[in-house]
C-alpha positions as CSV (number, residue, x, y, z in Angstrom):
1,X,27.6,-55.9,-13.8
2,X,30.7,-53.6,-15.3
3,X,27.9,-51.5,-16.6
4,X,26.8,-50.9,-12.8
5,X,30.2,-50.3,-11.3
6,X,30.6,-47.4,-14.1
7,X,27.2,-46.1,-12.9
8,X,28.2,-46.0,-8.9
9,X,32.0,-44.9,-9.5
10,X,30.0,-41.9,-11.4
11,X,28.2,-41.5,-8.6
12,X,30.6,-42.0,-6.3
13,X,31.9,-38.5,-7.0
14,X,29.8,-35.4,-4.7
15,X,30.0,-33.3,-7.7
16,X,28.7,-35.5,-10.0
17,X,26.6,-36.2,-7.7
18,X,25.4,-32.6,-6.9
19,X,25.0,-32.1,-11.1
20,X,22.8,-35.1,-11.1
21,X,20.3,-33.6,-8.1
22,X,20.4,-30.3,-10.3
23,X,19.2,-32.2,-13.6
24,X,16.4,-34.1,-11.2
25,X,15.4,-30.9,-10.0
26,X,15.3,-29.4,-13.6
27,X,17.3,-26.0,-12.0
28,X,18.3,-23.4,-14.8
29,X,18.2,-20.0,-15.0
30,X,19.2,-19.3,-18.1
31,X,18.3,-21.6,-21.1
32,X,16.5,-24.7,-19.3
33,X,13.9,-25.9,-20.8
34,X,11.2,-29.0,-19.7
35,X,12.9,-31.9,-19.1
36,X,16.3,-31.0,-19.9
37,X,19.4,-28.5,-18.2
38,X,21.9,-26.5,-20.0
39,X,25.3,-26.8,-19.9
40,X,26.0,-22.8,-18.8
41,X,23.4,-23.4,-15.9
42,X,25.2,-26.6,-14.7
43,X,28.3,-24.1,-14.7
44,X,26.6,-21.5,-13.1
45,X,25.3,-24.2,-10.3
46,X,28.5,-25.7,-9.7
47,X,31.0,-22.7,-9.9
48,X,32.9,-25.3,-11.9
49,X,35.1,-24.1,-15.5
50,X,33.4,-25.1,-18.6
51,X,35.9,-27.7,-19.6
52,X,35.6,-29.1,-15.4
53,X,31.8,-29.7,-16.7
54,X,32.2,-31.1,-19.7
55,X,34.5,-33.8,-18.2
56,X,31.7,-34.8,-15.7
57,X,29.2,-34.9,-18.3
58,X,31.3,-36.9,-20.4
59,X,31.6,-39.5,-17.6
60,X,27.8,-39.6,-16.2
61,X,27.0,-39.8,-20.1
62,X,29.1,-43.2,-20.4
63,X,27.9,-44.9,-17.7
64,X,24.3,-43.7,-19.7
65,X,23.3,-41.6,-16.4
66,X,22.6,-38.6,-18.2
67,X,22.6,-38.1,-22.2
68,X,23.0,-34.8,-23.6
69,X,22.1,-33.1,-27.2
70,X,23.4,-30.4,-28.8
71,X,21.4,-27.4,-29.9
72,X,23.0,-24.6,-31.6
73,X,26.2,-23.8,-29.6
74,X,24.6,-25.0,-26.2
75,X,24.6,-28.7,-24.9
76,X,21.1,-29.7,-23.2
77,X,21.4,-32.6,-20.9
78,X,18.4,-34.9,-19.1
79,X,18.6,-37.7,-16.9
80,X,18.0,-41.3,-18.1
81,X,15.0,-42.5,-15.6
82,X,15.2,-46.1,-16.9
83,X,19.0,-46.4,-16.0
84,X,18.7,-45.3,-12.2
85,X,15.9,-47.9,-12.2
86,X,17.7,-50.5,-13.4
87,X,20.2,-49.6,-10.8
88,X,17.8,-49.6,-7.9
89,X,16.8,-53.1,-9.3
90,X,20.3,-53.8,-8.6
91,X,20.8,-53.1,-5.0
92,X,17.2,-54.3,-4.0
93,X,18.6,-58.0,-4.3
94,X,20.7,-56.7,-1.8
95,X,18.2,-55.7,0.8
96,X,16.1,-58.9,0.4
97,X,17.0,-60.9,4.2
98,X,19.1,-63.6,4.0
99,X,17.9,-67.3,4.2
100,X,18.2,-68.7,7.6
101,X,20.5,-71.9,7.1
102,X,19.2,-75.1,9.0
């Protein structure tokens, strides 16, 4: 359960948000390659300083949203599929309709 309130306080944040929707969408302009987004093209998306990035990364990496791997001097980072699954899992016991109490 901690493991999920990490994942929505991520979330929770628009920009973080916003760099998430940009992994999804796999948008780069510069370095991107299949399956994964560069750091400079998340800066270039966001507007946001390089260090600004890095601490939003660092967060959506903990809560294992996002992982990222090093290549060269560049950071390449791809969403976790299985982790927003697992999340989904969690709210759908939320949606199910409540017993109706005799």
């Amino acid at each position: 359960m901690d493991d999920d309130i990490d994942a929505f306080r991520a979330l929770a944040d628009p920009i973080r948000l916003r760099i998430v929707a940009l992994l999804r969408d796999q948008g780069g302009t510069c370095c991107a390659t299949p399956g994964r987004v560069c750091a400079c093209d998340v800066i270039a998306a966001t507007g946001l300083s390089q260090p600004t990035v890095s601490h939003h990364m660092q967060i959506l990496t903990r809560a294992g949203l996002v992982s990222g791997r090093k290549q060269g001097r560049w950071m390449y980072y791809t969403l976790q599929p299985e982790r927003f699954a697992a999340l989904a899992a969690s709210l759908s016991a939320f949606a199910a309709p409540l017993p109706i109490a005799a």
